[in-house]
N, C-alpha and C positions, 0 to 999 in steps of 0.2 A: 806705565799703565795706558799706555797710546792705544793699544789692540785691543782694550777691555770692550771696548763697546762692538768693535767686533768677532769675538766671539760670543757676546749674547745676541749678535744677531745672528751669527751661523746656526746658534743654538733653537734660535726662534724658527727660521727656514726649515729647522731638520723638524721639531716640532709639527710645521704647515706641510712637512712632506709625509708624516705619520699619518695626520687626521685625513690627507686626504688617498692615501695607501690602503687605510681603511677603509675607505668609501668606494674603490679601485675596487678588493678584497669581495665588497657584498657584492659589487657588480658581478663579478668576474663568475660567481656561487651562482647569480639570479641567473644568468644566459646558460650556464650550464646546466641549472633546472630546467628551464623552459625548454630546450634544446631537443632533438629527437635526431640528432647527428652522432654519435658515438664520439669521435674523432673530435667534435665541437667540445665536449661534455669533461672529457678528458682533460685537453690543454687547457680550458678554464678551470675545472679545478687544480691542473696543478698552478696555474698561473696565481690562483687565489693563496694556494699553500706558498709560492714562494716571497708573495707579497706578505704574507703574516713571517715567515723566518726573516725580511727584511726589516718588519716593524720590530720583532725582538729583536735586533743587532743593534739600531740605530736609538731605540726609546733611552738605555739609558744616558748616552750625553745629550738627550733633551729635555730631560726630565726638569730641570734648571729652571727651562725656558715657559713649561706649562701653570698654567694654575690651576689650582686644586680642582676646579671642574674640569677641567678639560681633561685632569689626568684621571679620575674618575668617569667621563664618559669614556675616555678611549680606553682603561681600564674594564668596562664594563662591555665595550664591543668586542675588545680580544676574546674575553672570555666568550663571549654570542659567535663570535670567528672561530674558535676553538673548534666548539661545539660542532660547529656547522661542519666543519675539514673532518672531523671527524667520522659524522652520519657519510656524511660523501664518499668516504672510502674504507 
């Protein structure tokens, strides 16, 4: 049981890489908004799309590491993320 504590900590990092993939994600949506580049508007969303197929790959060996808020906010942003990749294309 030597490695136990390191896999919850892998688990934790891959967690801290979720929450902030997400925040990556809005960004990535907001400059493509604002944007009046074609070319700009584009690679940010898909930059944003491939940050959200990233968070679903990786969420469920984190799930462990989260606590019931946080799996509920980031719960709640996919779903706002979704949405958003959606209107965008």
């Amino acid at each position: 049981m030597a490695d136990a504590p390191e896999v919850g900590d892998s688990r934790r990092v891959g967690a801290e890489f979720i929450i902030a993939d997400l925040e990556l994600a809005f960004t990535f949506l907001e400059i493509a908004r604002t944007s009046s580049v074609t070319e700009t508007v584009r690679r940010n969303q898909g930059n944003a799309r491939t940050a959200y197929h990233a968070i679903l790959r990786f969420l469920p060996r984190c799930l462990p590491a989260l606590s019931a808020a946080e799996r509920q906010t980031i719960d709640d942003n996919l779903r706002k993320l979704k949405k958003r990749l959606e209107q965008a294309w």
